[in-house]
C-alpha positions as a LaTeX table, in Angstrom:
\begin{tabular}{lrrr}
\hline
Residue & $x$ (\AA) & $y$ (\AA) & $z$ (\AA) \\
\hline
Unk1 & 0.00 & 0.00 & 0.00 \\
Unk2 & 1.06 & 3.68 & $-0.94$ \\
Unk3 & $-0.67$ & 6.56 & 0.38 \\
Unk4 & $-3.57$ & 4.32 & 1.05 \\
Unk5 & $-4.05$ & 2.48 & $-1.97$ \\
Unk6 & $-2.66$ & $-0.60$ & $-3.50$ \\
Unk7 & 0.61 & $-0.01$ & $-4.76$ \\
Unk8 & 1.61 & 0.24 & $-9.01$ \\
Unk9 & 2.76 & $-3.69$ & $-9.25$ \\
Unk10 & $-0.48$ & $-4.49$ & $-7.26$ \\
Unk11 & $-2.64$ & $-2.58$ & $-9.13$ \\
Unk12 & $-0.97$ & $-3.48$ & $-12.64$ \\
Unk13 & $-0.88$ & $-7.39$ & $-11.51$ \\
Unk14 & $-5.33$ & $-7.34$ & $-10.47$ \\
Unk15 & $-5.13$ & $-6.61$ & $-15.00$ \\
Unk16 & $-3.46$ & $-9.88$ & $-15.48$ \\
Unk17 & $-5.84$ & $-11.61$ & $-17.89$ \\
Unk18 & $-6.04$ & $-15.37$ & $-16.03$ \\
Unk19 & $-6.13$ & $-16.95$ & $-13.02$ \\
Unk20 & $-2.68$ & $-17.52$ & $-12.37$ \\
Unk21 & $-1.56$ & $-16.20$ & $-9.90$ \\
Unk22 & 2.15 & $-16.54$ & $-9.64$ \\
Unk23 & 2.07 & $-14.93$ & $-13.47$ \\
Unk24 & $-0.53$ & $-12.38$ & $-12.45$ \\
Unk25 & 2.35 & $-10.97$ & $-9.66$ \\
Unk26 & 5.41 & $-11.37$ & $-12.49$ \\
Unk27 & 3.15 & $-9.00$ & $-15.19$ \\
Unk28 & 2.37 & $-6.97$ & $-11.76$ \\
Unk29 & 6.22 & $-6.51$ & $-11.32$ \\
Unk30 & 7.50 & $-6.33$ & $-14.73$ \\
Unk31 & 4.81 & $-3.74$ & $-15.53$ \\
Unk32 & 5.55 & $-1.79$ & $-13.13$ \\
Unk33 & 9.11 & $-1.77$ & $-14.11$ \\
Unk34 & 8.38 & $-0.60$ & $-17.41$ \\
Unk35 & 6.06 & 2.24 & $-16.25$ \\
Unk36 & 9.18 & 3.33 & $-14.56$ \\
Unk37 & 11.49 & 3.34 & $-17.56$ \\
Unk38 & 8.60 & 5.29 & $-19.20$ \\
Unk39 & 7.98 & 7.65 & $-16.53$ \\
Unk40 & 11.98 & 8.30 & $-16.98$ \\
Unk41 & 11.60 & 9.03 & $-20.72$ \\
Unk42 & 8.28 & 11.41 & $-20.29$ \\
Unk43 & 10.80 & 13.32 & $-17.34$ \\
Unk44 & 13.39 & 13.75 & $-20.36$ \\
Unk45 & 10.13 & 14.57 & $-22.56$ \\
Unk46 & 8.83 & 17.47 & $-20.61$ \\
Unk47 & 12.25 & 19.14 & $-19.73$ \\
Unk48 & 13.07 & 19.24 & $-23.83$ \\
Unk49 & 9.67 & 20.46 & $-24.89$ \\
Unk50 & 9.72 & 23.08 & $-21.50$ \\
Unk51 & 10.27 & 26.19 & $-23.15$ \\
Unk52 & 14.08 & 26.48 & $-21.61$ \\
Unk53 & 16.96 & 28.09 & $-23.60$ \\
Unk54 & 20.17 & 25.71 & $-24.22$ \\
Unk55 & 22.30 & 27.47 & $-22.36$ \\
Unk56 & 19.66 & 27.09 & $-19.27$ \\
Unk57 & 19.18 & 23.36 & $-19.86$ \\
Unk58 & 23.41 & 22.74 & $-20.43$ \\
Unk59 & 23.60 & 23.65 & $-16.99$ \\
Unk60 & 20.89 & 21.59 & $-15.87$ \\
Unk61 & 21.63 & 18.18 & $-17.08$ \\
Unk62 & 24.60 & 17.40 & $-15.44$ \\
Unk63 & 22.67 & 17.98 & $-12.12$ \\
Unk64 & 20.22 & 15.62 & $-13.79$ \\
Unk65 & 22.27 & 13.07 & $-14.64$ \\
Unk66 & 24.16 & 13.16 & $-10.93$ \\
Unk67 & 20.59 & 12.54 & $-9.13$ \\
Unk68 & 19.54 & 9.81 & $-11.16$ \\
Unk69 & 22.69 & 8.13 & $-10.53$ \\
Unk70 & 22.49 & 8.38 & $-7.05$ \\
Unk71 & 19.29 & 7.54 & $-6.78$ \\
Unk72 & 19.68 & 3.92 & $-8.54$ \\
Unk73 & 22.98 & 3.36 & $-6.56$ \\
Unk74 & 21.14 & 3.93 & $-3.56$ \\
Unk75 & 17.87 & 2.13 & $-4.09$ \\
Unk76 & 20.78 & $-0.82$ & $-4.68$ \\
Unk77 & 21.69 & $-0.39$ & $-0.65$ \\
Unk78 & 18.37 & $-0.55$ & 0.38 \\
Unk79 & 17.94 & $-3.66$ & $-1.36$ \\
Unk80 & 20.96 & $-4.63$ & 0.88 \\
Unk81 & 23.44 & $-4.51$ & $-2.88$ \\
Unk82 & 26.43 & $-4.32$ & $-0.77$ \\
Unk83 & 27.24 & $-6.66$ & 1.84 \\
Unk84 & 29.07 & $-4.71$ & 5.01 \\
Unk85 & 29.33 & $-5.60$ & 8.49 \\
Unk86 & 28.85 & $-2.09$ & 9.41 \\
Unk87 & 24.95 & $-1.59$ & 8.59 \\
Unk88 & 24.27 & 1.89 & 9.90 \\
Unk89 & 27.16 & 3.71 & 7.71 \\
Unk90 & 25.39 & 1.27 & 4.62 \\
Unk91 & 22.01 & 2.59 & 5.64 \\
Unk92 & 23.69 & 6.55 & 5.94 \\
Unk93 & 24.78 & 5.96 & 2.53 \\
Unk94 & 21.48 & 4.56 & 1.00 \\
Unk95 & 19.44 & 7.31 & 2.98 \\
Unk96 & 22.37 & 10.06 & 1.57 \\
Unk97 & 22.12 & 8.57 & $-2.05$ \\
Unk98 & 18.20 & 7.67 & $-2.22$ \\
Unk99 & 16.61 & 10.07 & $-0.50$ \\
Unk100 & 18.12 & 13.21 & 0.30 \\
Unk101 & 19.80 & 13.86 & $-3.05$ \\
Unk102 & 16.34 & 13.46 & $-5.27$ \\
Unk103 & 13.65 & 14.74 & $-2.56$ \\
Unk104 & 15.76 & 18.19 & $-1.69$ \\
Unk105 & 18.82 & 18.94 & $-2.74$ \\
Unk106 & 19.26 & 17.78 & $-6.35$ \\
Unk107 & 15.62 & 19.68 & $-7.02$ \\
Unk108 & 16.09 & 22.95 & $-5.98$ \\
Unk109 & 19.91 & 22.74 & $-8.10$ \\
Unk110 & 18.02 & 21.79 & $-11.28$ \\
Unk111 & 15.66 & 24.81 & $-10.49$ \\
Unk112 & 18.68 & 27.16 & $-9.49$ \\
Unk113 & 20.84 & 25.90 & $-12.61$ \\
Unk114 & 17.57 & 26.42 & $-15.09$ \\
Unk115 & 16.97 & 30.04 & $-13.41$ \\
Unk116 & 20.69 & 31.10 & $-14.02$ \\
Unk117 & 22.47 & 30.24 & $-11.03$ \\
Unk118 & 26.10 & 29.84 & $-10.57$ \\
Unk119 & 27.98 & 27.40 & $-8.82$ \\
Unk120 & 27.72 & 29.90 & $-5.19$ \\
Unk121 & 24.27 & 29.30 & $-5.44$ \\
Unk122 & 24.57 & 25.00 & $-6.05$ \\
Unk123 & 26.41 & 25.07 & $-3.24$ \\
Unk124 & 24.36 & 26.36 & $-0.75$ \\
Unk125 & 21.64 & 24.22 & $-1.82$ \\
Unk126 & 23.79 & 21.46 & $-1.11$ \\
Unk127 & 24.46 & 22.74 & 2.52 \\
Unk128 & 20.62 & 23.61 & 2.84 \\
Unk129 & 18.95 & 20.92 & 0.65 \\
Unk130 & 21.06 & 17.86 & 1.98 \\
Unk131 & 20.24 & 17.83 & 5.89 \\
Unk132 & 16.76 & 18.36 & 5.17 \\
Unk133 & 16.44 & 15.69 & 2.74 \\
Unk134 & 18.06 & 13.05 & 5.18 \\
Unk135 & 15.95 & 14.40 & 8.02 \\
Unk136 & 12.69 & 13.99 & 5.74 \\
Unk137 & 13.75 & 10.34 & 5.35 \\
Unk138 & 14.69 & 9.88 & 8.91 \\
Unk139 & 11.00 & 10.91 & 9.66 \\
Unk140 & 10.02 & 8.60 & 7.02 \\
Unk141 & 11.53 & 5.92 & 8.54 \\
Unk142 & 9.89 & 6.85 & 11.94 \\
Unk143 & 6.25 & 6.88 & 10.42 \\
Unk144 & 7.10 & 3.66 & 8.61 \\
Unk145 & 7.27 & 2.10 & 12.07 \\
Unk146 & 5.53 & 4.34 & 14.61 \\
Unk147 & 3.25 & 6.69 & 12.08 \\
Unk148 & $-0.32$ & 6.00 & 11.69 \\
Unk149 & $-1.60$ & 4.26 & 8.82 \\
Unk150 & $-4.84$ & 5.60 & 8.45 \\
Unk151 & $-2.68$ & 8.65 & 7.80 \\
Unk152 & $-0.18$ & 7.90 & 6.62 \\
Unk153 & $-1.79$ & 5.66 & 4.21 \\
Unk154 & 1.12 & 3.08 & 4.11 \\
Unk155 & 1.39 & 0.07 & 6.77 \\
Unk156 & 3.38 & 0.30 & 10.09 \\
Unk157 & 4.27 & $-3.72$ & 9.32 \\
Unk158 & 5.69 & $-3.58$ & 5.45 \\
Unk159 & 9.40 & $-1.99$ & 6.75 \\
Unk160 & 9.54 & $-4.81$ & 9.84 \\
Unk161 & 8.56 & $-7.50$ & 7.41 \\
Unk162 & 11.07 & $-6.68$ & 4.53 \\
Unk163 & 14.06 & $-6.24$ & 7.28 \\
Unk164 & 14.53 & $-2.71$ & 5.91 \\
Unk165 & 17.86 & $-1.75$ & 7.22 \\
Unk166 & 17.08 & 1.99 & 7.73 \\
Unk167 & 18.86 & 3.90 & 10.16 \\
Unk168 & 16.33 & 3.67 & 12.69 \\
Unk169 & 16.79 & 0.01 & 12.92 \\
Unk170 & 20.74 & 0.15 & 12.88 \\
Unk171 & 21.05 & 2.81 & 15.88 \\
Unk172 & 18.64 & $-0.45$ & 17.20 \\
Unk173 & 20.84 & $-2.83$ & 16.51 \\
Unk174 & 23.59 & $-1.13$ & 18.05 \\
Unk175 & 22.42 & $-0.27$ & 20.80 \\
Unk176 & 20.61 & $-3.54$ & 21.79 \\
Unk177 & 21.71 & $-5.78$ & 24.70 \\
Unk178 & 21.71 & $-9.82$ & 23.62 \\
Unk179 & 18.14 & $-10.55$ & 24.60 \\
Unk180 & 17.04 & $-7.74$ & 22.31 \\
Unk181 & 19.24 & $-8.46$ & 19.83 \\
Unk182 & 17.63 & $-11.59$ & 19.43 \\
Unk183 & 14.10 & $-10.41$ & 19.29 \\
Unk184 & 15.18 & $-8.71$ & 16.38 \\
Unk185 & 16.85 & $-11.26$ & 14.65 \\
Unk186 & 13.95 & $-13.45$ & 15.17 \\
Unk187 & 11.19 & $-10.89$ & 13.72 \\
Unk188 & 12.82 & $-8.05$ & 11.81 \\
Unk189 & 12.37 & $-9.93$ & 8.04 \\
Unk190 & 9.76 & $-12.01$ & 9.23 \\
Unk191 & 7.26 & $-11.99$ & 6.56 \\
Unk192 & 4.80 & $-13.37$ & 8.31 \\
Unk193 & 4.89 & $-10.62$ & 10.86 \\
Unk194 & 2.03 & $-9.98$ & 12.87 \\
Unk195 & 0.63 & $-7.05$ & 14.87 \\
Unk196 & 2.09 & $-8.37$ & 18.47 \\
Unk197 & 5.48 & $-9.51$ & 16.92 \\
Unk198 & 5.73 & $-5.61$ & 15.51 \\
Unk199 & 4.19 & $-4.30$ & 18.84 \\
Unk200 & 7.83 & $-6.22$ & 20.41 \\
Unk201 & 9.84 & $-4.97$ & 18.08 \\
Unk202 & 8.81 & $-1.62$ & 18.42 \\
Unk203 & 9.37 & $-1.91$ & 22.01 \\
Unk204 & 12.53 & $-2.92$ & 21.66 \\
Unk205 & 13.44 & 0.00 & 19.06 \\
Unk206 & 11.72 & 2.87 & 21.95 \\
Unk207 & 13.71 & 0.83 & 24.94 \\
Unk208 & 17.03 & 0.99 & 23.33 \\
Unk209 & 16.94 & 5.02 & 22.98 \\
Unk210 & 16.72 & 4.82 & 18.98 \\
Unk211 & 13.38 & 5.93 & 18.45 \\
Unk212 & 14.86 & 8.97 & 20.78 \\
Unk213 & 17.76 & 9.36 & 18.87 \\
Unk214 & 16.29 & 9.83 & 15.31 \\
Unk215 & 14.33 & 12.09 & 16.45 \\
Unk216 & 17.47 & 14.21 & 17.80 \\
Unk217 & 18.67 & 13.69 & 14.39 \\
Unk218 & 15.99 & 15.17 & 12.65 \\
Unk219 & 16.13 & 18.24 & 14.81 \\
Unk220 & 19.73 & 18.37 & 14.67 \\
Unk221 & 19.06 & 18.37 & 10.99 \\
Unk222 & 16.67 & 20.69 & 10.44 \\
Unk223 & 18.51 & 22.99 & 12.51 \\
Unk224 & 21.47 & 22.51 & 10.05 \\
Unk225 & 18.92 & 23.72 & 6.94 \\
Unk226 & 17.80 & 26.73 & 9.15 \\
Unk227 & 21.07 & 27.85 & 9.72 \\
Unk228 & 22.00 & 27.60 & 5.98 \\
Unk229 & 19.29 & 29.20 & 4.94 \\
Unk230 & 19.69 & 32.15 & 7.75 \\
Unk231 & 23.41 & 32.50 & 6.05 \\
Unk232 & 22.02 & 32.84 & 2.54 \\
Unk233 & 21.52 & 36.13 & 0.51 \\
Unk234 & 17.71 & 34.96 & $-0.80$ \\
Unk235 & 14.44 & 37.20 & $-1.48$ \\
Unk236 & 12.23 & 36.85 & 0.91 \\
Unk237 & 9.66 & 34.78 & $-0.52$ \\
Unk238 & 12.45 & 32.20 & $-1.32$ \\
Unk239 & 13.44 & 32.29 & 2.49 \\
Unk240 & 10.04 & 32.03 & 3.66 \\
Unk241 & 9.05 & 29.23 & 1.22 \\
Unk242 & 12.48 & 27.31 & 2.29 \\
Unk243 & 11.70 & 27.69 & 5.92 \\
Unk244 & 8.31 & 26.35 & 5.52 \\
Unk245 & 9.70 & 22.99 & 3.56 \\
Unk246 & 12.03 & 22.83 & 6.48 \\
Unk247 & 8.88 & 22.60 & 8.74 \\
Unk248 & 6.86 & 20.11 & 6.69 \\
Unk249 & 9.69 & 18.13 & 5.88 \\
Unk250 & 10.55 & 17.16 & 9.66 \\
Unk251 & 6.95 & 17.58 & 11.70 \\
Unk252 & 5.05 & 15.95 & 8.96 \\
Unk253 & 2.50 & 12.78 & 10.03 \\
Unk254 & 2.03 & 11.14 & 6.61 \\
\hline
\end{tabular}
């Protein structure tokens, strides 16, 4: 589920023409794959037919080129590409890489580059757009756990079942004494997770600190962004609009 409703391979697979099921979920996946390489080529599409000059679009595309990048090597460490005994610097890296780049920073250098902006300017959305985009993921991965799904919209149980190695669940892991760490190896993958097996597991994460301690990192965050954006020369409809994001982006609930 996404946002409350069934989620693109889901919805693609309940089209499969038969009653096999096993094929219905391969067209469901494979679909969905191919809506994504078309969703890619429509992004190219409406950035060409946009209306921007050359020069304007020169600068752009290496910015555009960087976040897509990024973004596939880190969807790779989420899907746990790398093996590393050290799982919360691979889970910094996949949040850095997957998230931050394309939700914050990457954005708002595409829009500076396309409005004219020099490298000054790149910059400081790098040292403003970066913290807040691994702060709105940290959040994410709190509301993936703790959140609530009727607002939400996505389940509390899909991030335990999968074993998601976020950085919520490495601080965990870090910080848990034996008996806890074996709670989580026994149920953190599970997928046949149920709603008292997440209700321990969530217990575990609140009595080692790490729920605490994401949340610190948010706010530490978002008081990185802040002070960026207190440093920068920007109109002030730009500032306010930034300092709003940096609001939304770490008190959200869904």
């Amino acid at each position: 589920m996404r946002r409350g409703r069934p989620s693109m391979h889901r919805r693609l697979a309940a089209r499969y023409h038969g009653d096999d099921r096993e094929a219905a979920a391969r067209f469901g996946v494979n679909a969905a794959i191919l809506l994504g390489d078309l969703c890619l080529a429509w992004a190219d599409e409406m950035l060409l037919t946009a209306g921007v000059d050359d020069d304007d679009l020169r600068r752009a595309a290496p910015v555009l080129h960087a976040m897509r990048s990024e973004v596939m090597v880190g969807q790779y460490l989420d899907l746990g590409g790398e093996w590393t005994e050290d799982v919360l610097d691979r889970a910094w890296r996949a949040l850095r890489l997957k998230t931050a780049g394309y939700t914050v920073e990457r954005p708002l250098q595409i829009g500076a580059a396309l409005a004219g902006g020099g490298p000054d300017l790149l910059r400081w959305c790098t040292a403003y757009g970066r913290p807040l985009g691994e702060a709105f993921q940290l959040r994410d991965d709190l509301l993936g756990v703790f959140g609530e799904p009727g607002t939400t919209g996505k389940s509390v149980l899909d991030d335990l079942r999968e074993g998601k190695q976020t950085v919520l669940m490495a601080l965990t892991w870090r910080r848990a004494r034996p008996g806890q760490r074996e709670v989580i190896r026994r149920l953190h993958g599970d997928p046949d997770l149920d709603a008292d097996g997440a209700a321990r597991l969530r217990a575990v994460i609140s009595d080692t600190g790490a729920e605490d301690a994401v949340g610190e990192l948010i706010e530490a965050r978002a008081r990185e962004a802040l002070a960026a954006l207190e440093a920068a020369d920007l109109p002030a409809t730009a500032r306010r609009a930034c300092a709003e994001l940096v609001h939304q982006a770490t008190r959200r609930t869904r």
